[in-house]
Chimera marker file (.cmm) of the C-alpha trace (Angstrom):
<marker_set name="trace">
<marker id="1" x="11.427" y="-3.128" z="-16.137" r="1" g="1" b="0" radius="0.5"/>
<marker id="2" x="11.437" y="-1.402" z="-12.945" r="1" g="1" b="0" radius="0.5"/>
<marker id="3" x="9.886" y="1.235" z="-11.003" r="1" g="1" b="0" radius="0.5"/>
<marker id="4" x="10.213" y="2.995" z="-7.792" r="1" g="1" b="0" radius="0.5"/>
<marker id="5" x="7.352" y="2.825" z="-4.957" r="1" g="1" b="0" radius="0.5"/>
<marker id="6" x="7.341" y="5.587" z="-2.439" r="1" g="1" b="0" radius="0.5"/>
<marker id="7" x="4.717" y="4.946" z="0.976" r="1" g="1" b="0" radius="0.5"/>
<marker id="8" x="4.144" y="7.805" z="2.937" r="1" g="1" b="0" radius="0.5"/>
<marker id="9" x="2.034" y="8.887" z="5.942" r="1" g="1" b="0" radius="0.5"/>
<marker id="10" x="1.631" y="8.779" z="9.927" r="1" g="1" b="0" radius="0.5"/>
<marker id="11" x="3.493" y="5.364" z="11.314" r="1" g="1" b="0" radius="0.5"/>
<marker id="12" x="1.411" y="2.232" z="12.220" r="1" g="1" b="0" radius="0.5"/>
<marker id="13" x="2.041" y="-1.620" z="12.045" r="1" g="1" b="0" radius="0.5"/>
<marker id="14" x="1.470" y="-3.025" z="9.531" r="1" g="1" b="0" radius="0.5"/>
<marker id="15" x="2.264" y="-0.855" z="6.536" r="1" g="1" b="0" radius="0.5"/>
<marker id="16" x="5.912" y="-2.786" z="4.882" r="1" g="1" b="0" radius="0.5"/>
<marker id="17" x="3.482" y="-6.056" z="4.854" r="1" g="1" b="0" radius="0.5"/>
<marker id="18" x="0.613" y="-4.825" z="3.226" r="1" g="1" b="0" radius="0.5"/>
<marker id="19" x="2.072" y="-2.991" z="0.464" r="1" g="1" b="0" radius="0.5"/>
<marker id="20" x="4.859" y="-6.081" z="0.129" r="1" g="1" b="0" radius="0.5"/>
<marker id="21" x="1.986" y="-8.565" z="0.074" r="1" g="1" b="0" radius="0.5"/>
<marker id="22" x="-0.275" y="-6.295" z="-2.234" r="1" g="1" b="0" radius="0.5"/>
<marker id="23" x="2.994" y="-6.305" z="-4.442" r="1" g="1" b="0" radius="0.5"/>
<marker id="24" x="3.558" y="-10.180" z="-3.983" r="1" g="1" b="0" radius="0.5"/>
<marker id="25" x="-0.243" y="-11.156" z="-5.434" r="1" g="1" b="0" radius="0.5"/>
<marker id="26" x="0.357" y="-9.152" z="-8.776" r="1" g="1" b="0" radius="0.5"/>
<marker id="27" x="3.854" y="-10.786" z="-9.551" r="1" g="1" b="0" radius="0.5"/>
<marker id="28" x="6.075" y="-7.635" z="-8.624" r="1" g="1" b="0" radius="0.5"/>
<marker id="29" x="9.558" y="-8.579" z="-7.097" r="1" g="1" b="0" radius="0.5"/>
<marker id="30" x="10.917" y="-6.095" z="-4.742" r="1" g="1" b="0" radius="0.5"/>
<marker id="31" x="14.541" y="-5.543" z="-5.560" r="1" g="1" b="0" radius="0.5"/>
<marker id="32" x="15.356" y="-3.215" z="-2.992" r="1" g="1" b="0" radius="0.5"/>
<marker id="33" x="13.463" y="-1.077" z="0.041" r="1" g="1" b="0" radius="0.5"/>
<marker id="34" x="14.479" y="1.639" z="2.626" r="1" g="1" b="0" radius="0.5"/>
<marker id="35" x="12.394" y="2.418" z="5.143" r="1" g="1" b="0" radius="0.5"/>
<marker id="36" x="12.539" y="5.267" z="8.283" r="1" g="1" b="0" radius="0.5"/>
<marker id="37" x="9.946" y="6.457" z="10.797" r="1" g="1" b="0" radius="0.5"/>
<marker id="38" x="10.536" y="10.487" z="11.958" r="1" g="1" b="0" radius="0.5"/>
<marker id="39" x="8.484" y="11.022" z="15.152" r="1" g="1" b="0" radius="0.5"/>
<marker id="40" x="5.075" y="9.593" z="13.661" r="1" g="1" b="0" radius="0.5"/>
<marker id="41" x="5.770" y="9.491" z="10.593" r="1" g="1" b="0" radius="0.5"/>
<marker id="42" x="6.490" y="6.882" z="7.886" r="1" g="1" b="0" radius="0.5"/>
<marker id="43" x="8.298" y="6.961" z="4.409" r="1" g="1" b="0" radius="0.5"/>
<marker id="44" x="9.492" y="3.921" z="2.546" r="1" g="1" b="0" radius="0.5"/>
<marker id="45" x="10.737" y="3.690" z="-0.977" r="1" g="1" b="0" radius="0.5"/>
<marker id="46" x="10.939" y="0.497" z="-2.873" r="1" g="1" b="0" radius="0.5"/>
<marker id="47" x="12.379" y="-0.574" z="-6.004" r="1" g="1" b="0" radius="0.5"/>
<marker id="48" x="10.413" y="-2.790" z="-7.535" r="1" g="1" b="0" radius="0.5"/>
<marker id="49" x="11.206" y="-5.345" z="-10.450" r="1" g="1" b="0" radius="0.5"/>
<marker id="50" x="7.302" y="-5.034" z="-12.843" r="1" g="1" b="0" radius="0.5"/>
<marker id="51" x="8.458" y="-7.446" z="-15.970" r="1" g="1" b="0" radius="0.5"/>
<marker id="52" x="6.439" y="-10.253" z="-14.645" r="1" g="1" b="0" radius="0.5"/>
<marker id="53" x="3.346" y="-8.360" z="-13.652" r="1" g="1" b="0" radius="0.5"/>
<marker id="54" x="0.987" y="-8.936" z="-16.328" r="1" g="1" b="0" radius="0.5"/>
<marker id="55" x="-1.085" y="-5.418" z="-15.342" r="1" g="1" b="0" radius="0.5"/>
<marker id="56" x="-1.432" y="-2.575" z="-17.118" r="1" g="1" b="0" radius="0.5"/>
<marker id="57" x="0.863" y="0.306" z="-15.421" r="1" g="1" b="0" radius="0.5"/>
<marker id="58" x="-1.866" y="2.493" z="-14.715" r="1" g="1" b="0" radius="0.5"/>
<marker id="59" x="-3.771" y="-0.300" z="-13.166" r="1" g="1" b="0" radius="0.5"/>
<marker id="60" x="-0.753" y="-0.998" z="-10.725" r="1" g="1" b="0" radius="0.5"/>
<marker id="61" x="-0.726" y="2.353" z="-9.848" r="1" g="1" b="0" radius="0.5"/>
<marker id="62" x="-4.992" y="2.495" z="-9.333" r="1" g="1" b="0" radius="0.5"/>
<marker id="63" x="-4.344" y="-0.734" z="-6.971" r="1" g="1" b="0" radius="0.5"/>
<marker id="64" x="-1.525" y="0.859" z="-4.756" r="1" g="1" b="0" radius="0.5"/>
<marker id="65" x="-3.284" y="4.102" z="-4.621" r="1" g="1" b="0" radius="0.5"/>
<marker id="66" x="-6.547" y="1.969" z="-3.387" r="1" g="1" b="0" radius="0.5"/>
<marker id="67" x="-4.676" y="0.556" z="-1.029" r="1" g="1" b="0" radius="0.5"/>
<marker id="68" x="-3.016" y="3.475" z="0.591" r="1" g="1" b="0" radius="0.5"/>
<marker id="69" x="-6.552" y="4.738" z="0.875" r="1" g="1" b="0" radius="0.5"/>
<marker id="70" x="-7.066" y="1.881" z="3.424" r="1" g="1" b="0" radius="0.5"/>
<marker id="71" x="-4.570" y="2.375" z="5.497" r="1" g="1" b="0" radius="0.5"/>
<marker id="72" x="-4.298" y="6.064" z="5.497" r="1" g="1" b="0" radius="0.5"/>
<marker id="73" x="-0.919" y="6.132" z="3.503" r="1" g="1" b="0" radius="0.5"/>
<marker id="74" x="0.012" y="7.823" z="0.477" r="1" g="1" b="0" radius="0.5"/>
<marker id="75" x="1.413" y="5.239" z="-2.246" r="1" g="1" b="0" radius="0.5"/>
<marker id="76" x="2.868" y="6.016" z="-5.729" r="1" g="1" b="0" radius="0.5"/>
<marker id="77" x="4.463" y="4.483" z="-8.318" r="1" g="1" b="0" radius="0.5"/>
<marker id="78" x="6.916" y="5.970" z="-11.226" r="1" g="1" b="0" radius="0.5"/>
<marker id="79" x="8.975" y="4.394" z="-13.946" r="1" g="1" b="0" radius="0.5"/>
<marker id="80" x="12.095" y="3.946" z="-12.494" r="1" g="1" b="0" radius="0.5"/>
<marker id="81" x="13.922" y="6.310" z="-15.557" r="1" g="1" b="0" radius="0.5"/>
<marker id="82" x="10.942" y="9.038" z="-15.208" r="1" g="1" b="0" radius="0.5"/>
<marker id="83" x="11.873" y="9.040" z="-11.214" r="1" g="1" b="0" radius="0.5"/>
<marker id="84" x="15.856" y="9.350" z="-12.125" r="1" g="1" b="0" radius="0.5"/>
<marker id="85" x="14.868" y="11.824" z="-14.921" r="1" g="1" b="0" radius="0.5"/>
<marker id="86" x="12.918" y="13.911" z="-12.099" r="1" g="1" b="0" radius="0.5"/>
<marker id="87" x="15.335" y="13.905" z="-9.518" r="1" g="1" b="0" radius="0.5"/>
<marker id="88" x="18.825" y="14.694" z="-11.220" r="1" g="1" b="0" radius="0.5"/>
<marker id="89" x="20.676" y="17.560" z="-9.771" r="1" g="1" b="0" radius="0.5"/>
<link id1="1" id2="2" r="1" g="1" b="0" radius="0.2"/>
<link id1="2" id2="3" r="1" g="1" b="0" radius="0.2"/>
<link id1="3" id2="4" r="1" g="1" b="0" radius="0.2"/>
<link id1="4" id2="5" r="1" g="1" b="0" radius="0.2"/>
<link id1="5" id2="6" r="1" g="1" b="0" radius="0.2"/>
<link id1="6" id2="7" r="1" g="1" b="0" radius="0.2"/>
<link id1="7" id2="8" r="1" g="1" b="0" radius="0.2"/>
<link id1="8" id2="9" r="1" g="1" b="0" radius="0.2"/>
<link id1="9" id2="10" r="1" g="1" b="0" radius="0.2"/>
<link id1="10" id2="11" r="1" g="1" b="0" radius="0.2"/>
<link id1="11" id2="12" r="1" g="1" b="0" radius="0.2"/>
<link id1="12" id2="13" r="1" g="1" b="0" radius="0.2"/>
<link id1="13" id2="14" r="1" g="1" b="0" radius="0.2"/>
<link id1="14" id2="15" r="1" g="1" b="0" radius="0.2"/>
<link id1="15" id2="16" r="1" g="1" b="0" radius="0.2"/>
<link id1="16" id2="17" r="1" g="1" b="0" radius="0.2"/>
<link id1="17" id2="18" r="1" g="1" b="0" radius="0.2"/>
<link id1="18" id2="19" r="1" g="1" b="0" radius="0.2"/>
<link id1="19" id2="20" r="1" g="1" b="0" radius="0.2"/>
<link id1="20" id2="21" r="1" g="1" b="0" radius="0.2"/>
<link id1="21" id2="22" r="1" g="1" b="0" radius="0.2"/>
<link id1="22" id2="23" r="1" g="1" b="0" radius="0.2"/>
<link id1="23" id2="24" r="1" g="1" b="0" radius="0.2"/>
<link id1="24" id2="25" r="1" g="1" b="0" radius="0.2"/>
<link id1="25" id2="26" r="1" g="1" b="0" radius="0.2"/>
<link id1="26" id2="27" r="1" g="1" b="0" radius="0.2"/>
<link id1="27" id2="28" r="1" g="1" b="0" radius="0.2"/>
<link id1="28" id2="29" r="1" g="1" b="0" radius="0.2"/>
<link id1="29" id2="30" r="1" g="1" b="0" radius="0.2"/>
<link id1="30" id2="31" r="1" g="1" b="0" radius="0.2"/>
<link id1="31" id2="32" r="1" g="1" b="0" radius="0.2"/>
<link id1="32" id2="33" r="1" g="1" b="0" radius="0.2"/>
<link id1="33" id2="34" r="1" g="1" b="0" radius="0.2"/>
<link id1="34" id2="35" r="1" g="1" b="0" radius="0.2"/>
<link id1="35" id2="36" r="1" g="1" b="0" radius="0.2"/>
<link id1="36" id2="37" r="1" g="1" b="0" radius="0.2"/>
<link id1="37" id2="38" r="1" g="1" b="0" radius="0.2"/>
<link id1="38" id2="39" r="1" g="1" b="0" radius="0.2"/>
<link id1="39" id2="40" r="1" g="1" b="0" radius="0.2"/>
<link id1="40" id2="41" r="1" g="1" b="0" radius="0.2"/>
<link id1="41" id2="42" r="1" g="1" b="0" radius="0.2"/>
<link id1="42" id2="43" r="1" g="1" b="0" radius="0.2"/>
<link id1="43" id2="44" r="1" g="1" b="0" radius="0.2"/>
<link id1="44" id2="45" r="1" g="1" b="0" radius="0.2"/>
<link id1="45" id2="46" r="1" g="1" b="0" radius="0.2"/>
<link id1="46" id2="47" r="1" g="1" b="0" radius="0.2"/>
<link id1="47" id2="48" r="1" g="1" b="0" radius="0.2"/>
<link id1="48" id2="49" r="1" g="1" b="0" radius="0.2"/>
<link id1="49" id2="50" r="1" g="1" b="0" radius="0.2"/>
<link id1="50" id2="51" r="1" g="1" b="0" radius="0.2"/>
<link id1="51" id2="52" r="1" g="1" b="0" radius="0.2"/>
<link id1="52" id2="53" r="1" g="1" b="0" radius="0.2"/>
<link id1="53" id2="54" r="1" g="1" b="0" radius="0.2"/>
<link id1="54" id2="55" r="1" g="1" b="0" radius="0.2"/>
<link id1="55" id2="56" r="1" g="1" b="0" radius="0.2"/>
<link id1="56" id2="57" r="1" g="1" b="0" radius="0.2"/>
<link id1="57" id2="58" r="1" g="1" b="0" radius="0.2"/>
<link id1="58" id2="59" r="1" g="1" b="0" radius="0.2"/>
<link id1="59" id2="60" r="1" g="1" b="0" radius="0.2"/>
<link id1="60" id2="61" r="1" g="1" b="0" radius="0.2"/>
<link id1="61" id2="62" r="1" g="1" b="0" radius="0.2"/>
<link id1="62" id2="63" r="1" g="1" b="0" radius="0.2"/>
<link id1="63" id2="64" r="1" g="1" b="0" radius="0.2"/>
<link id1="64" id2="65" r="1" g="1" b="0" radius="0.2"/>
<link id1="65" id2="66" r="1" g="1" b="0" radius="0.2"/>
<link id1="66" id2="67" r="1" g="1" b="0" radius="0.2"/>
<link id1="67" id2="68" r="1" g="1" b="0" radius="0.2"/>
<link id1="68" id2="69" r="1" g="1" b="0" radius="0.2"/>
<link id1="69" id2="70" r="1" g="1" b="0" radius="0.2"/>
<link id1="70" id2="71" r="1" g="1" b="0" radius="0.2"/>
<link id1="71" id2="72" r="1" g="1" b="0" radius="0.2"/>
<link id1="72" id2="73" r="1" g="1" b="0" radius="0.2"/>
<link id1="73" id2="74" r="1" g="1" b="0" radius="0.2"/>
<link id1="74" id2="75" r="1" g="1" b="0" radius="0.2"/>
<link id1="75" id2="76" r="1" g="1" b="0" radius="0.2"/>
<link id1="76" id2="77" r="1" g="1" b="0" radius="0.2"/>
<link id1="77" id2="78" r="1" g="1" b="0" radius="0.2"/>
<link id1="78" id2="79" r="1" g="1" b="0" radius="0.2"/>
<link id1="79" id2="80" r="1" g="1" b="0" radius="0.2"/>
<link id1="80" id2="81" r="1" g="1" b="0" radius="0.2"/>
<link id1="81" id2="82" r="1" g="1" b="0" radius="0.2"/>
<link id1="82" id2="83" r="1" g="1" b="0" radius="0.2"/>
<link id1="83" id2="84" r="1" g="1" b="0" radius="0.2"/>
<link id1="84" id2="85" r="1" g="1" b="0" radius="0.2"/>
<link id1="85" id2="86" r="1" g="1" b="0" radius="0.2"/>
<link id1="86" id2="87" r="1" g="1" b="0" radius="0.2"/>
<link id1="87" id2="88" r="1" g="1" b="0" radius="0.2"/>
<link id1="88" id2="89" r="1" g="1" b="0" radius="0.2"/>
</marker_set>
């Protein structure tokens, strides 16, 4: 199963290995990432392989969301067919 991460807020170091290593502890692979800073701000999206995590969804989501509280980021996480669902033109 996999899902998409998107990380969002103003730019500081740090940010790709804290959510990687967050991400790394709970058994989530990430498959593939983009990254770009515009002026001072930061917005990565990940796609992330979950089929080894043994967590509850929602409890992947509280953890990323607890940790984007800590560093000032925004960080969400959607099913990868609810984020293709959403953004079809």
């Amino acid at each position: 199963m996999r899902a998409i991460v998107s990380v969002i807020g103003k730019d500081r170091m740090g940010i790709i290995a804290k959510v990687s290593g967050l991400l790394y502890s709970i058994d989530i692979n990430v498959l593939d990432l983009s990254q770009s800073v515009l002026q001072d701000y930061f917005h990565m999206i990940m796609l992330v392989d979950i089929s080894k995590c043994g967590r509850k969804f929602s409890d992947i989501a509280s953890s990323l969301a607890t940790l984007g509280e800590e560093i000032g980021m925004s960080i969400k996480i959607q099913h990868e067919d609810i984020f293709n669902a959403m953004h079809k033109i």
